[in-house]
N, C-alpha and C positions, 0 to 999 in steps of 0.2 A: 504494500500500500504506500510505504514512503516513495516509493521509485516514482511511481504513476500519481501522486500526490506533486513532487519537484516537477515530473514533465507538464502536468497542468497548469502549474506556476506561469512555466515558461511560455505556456500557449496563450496565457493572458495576459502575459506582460508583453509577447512582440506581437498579438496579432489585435486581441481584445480591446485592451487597454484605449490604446491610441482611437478604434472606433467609440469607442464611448465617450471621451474624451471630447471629439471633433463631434458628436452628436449633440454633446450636451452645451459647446458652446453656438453652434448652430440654435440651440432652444433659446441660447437666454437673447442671442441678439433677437430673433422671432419674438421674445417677451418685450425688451426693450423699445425696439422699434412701434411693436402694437402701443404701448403707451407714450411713447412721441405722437402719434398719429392722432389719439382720442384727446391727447392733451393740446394738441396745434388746433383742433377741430374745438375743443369743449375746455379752456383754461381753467374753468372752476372746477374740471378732473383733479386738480391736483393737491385738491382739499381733501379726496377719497384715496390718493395711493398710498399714503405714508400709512395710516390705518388698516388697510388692507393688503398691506407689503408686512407689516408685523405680525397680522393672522396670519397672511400665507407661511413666510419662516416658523412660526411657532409652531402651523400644522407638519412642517418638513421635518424640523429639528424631531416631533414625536415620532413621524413617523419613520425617519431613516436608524433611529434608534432602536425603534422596536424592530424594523422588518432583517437589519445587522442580524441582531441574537437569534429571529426564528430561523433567518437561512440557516445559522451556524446548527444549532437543532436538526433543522433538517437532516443538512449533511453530514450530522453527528448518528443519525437514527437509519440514514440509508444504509451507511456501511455496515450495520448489521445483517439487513437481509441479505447483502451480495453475499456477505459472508456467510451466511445460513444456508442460502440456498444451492452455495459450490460444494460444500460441508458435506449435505447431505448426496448432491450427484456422486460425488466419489465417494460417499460409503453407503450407496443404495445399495449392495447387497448388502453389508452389514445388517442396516435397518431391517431389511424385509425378513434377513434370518431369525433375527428375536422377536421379530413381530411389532415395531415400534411406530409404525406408519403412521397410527393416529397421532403418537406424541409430536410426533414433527412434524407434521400438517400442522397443529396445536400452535408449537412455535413459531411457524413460518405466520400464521394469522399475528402471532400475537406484535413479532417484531415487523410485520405490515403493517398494523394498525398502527402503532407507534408513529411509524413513517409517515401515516396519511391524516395522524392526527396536526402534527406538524404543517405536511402541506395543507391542510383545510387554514389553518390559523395563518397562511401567507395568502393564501385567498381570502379571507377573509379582511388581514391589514389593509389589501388593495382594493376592496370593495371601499373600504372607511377612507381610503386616502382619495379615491373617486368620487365621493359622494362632496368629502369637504372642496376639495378641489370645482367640481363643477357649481357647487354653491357659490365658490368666491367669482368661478366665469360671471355667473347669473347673476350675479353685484355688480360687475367692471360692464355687462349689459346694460342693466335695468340706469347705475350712475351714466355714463354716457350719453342714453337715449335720454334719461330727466336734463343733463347739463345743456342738453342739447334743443329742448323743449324749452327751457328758461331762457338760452340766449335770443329766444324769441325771434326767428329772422335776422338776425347779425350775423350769421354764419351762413356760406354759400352751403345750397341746399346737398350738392354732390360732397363735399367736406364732411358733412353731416353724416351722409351713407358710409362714406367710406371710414369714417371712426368707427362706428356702426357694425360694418362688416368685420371691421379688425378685431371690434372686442367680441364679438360670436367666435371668431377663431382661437381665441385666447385659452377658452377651456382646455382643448387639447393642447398645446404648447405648453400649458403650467402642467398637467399632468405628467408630459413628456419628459420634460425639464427634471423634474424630480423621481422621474424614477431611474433618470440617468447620471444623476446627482449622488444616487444612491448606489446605482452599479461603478460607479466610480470610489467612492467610500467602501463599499466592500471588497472590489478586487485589487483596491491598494494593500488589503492584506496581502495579496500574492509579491506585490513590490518587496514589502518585509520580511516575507519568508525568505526571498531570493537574495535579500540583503544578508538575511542571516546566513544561509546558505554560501556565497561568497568567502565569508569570516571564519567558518569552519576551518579550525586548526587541518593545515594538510600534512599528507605524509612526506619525509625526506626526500631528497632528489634520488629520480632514479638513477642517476651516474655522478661520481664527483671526479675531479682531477685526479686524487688518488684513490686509483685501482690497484686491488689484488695481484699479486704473478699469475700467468696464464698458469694454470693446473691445482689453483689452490681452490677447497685445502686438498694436503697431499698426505697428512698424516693424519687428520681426523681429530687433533686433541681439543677437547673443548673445556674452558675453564670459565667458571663463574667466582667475579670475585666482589663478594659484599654486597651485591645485587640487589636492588629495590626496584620494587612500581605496583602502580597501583590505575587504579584505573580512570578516575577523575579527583583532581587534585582536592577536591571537598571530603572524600572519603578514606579509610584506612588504607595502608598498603597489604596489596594481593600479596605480593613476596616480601619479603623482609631475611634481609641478610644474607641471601645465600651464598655459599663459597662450596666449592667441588671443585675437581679435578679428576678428568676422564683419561684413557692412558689412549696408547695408540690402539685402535683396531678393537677397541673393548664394549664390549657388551652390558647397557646399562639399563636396568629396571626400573621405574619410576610407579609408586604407590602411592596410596593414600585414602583416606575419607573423601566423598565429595564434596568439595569445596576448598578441599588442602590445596590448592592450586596446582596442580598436573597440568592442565590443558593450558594456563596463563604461562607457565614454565616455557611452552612448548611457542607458542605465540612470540616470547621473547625473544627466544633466538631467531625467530624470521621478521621482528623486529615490527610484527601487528600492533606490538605496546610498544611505546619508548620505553629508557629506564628515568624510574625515579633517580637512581644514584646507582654506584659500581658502574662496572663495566663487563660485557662478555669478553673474553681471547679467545678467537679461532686460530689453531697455527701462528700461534704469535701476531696476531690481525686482532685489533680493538674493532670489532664489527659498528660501530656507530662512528667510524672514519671512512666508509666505505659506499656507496651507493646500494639502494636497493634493490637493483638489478641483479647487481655482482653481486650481493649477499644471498639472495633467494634463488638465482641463478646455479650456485654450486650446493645448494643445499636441495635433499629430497623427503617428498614426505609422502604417506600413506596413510591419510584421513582416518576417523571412524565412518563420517557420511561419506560413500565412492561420491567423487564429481565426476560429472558427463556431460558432454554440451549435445544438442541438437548438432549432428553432422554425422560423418562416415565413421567405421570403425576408425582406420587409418588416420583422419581426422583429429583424431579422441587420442589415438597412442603419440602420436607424432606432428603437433600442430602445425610447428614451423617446416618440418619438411627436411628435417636434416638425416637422418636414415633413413637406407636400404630397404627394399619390401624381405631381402631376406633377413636382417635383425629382427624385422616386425615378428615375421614369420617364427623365429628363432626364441622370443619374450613370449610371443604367444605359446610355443610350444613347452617352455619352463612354466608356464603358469597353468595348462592343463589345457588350453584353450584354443588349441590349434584343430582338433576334430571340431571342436563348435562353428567354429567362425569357415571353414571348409566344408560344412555342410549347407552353408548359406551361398543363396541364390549368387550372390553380387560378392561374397567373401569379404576381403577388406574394403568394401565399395558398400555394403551392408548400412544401410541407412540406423542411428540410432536415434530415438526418441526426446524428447528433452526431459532432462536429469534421470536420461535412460532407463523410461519404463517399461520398453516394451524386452525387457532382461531383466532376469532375477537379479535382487542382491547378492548373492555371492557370485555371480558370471562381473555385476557390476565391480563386485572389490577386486576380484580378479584383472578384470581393466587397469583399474588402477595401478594394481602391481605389476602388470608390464608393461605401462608408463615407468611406474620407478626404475624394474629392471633395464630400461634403454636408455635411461638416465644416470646411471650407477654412479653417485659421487661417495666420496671420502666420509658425508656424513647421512646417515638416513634417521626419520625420525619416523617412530611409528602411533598415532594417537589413537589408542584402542582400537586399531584396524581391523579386529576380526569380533569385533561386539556385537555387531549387525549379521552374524553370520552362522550356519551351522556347523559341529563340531568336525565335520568329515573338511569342508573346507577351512577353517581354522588351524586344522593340523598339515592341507597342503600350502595354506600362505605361509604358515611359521617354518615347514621344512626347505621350502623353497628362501625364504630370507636367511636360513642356517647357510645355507648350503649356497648361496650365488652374492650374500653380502657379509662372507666371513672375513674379507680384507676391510672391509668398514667398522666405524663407531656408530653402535646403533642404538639409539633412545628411544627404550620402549615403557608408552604408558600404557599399564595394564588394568585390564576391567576383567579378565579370568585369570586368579594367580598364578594358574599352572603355566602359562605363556611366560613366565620372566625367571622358574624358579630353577632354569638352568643358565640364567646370566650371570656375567662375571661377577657384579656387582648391582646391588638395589639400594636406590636411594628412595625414603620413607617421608612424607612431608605431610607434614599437621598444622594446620591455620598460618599455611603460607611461612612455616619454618623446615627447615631440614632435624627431624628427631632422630633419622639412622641412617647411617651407610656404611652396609660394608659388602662383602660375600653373604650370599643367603646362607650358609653353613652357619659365620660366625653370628648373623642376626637371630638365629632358631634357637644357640645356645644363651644369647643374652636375655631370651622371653623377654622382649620389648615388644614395642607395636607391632612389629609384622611378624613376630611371634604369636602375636594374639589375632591378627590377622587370617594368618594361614589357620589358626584351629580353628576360626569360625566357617572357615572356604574348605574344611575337612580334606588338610594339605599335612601329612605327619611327616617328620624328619627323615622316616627311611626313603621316603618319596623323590627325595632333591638327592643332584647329581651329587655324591661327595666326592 
């Protein structure tokens, strides 16, 4: 909804705007002029405008006030049903399975009504702001034709009509005028949003002068020293303090409670978060000296959510086009996936869906992971990548990253223990602090957290590689 909320912005600030704008001063010279005309024609008119220039604004000032708040209602109560109603299309068989049809028919009225109580009450404002509005015409009339009747023959008789005529036109022009008055007061919110928008803190450049050496990194070590951040500067920090040191080619666990920060951990090193304070080393590279091309560029990861875009298989593994269809063929074949995608019509020409539904999740994680395998860099990072998945594929993504990234340093956040408890090392984080790290051996006998961990994930000591 945000995305489609900014492009609307945009639609009203370069296309809208400007016509309401140019309409509404069209209105007021059309108002102005009309009373030049009945005042050049009837000078004792001008006993009656000041009077009725103050109703008119006092009726505006009500009504652009009140008709502001009901749009925003409105379109505060619409977006429930779009939402309701897509909710339900993609889990119609759900519903129809438990039998839930009435209740969400039920719904769907209730968050309709909501909606149309709203729009009755904008119908409604405009009927009130029409009714006042042609009363004031039916003044700037009836004044006119009397000033007009009093000048008694002093006034040539076509001056007379044509004042006449003007203020019959009047009605519509003030109506006009202010309800354009008012669509210009409302979609100057859009101006403010965009203003805000603009001011939004951006991310680093993506390239700086100083770049990395070609092939970095080449060892993989990654050190956190002192580390802090957090997420907006009003709030606590997510991390606090951490320092580590990862060795060459090592194998690293990451645990915790939800909420310990795992996934922020993970974020940081591609540099989603700035830091509050510390610094990361890569390879001896202070990673916030470095563009975020070259940092995310040599770094690889293996989501929990698979990503997939609308396009071909080939597409999807290889955007830019820089490998072979036989590497393709080759990551396909490591990851299980090369009978699948050869059973299809078009093969790597195989159309995929957007956020790739017409494939299971685990064909979808499997994507992913021969994205990473043609990527193969010095650091891979894995964020609960096989959470989403069943245990017979779980155990070929885990054998396959054994086995084809055992020269890398791999950071695995884990969500089934059994996935880390043959890593080198597990580091344990509780409210964004570091409480353990070592070998899972030496952690099992210290009965600390992942002590207490692994007994509740019914994980015993003879289980882990000694």
């Amino acid at each position: 909804m945000g995305s489609w909320d900014s492009c609307k912005d945009m639609f009203i600030v370069d296309v809208r705007f400007h016509y309401y704008l140019r309409t509404w001063l069209n209105c007021t010279l059309d108002v102005i002029g009309t009373i030049v005309v009945i005042v050049y024609a009837s000078p004792l008119f001008m006993l009656v405008v000041v009077p009725l220039g103050y109703l008119y604004f006092t009726i505006q000032r009500y009504y652009i006030a009140s008709s502001r708040q009901i749009r925003r209602l409105a379109g505060a109560s619409h977006t429930p049903v779009i939402s309701h109603f897509s909710e339900t299309l993609l889990g119609v068989s759900t519903v129809r399975a438990f039998g839930h049809q009435e209740r969400f028919i039920n719904q769907n009225k209730d968050v309709i009504n909501e909606n149309l109580v709203c729009f009755y009450n904008n119908v409604i404002s405009n009927r009130w702001l029409a009714v006042r509005l042609e009363f004031l015409g039916n003044l700037m009339v009836f004044f006119a034709a009397l000033f007009a009747v009093i000048a008694n023959g002093k006034v040539d008789s076509t001056t007379v009509g044509l004042s006449i005529s003007y203020a019959l036109s009047i009605t519509q022009s003030l109506n006009f005028w202010v309800r354009k008055a008012c669509e210009i007061e409302t979609n100057g919110i859009s101006i403010e949003r965009v203003c805000e928008y603009s001011n939004i803190v951006k991310e680093a450049p993506w390239i700086l002068s100083s770049r990395p050496p070609a092939g970095w990194p080449n060892e993989g070590v990654i050190q956190f020293i002192s580390y802090k951040v957090r997420y907006r500067p009003d709030i606590d920090y997510a991390l606090q303090d951490i320092s580590f040191q990862t060795s060459r080619e090592e194998k690293i666990g990451i645990i915790g409670r939800t909420g310990a920060g795992k996934s922020t951990l993970t974020n940081c090193l591609f540099r989603i978060i700035e830091r509050a304070g510390g610094k990361i080393i890569i390879d001896g590279i202070d990673i916030s000296t470095i563009g975020l091309h070259d940092l995310r560029g040599n770094l690889n990861i293996i989501p929990q959510d698979p990503v997939l875009f609308s396009g071909t298989i080939q597409s999807n593994l290889d955007p830019l086009g820089k490998y072979s269809d036989f590497e393709l063929w080759n990551a396909l074949e490591l990851c299980d996936l090369k009978n699948f995608v050869q059973s299809l019509p078009k093969k790597l020409q195989h159309e995929i869906s957007e956020s790739g539904e017409n494939l299971s999740m685990g064909q979808r994680q499997l994507v992913c992971l021969a994205r990473a395998l043609l990527r193969k860099t010095k650091v891979l990072v894995l964020d609960e990548a096989t959470a989403s998945v069943d245990m017979e594929t779980d155990n070929l993504v885990q054998s396959t990253i054994q086995k084809e990234f055992r020269n890398c340093t791999v950071l695995t956040i884990a969500h089934r223990l059994h996935s880390i408890m043959d890593s080198d090392r597990v580091l344990v984080l509780d409210s964004g602090k570091i409480a353990e790290f070592d070998t899972p051996q030496n952690l099992l006998q210290q009965r600390g957290v992942f002590y207490e961990m692994t007994s509740q994930a019914g994980i015993h000591q003879n289980e882990v590689n000694l």
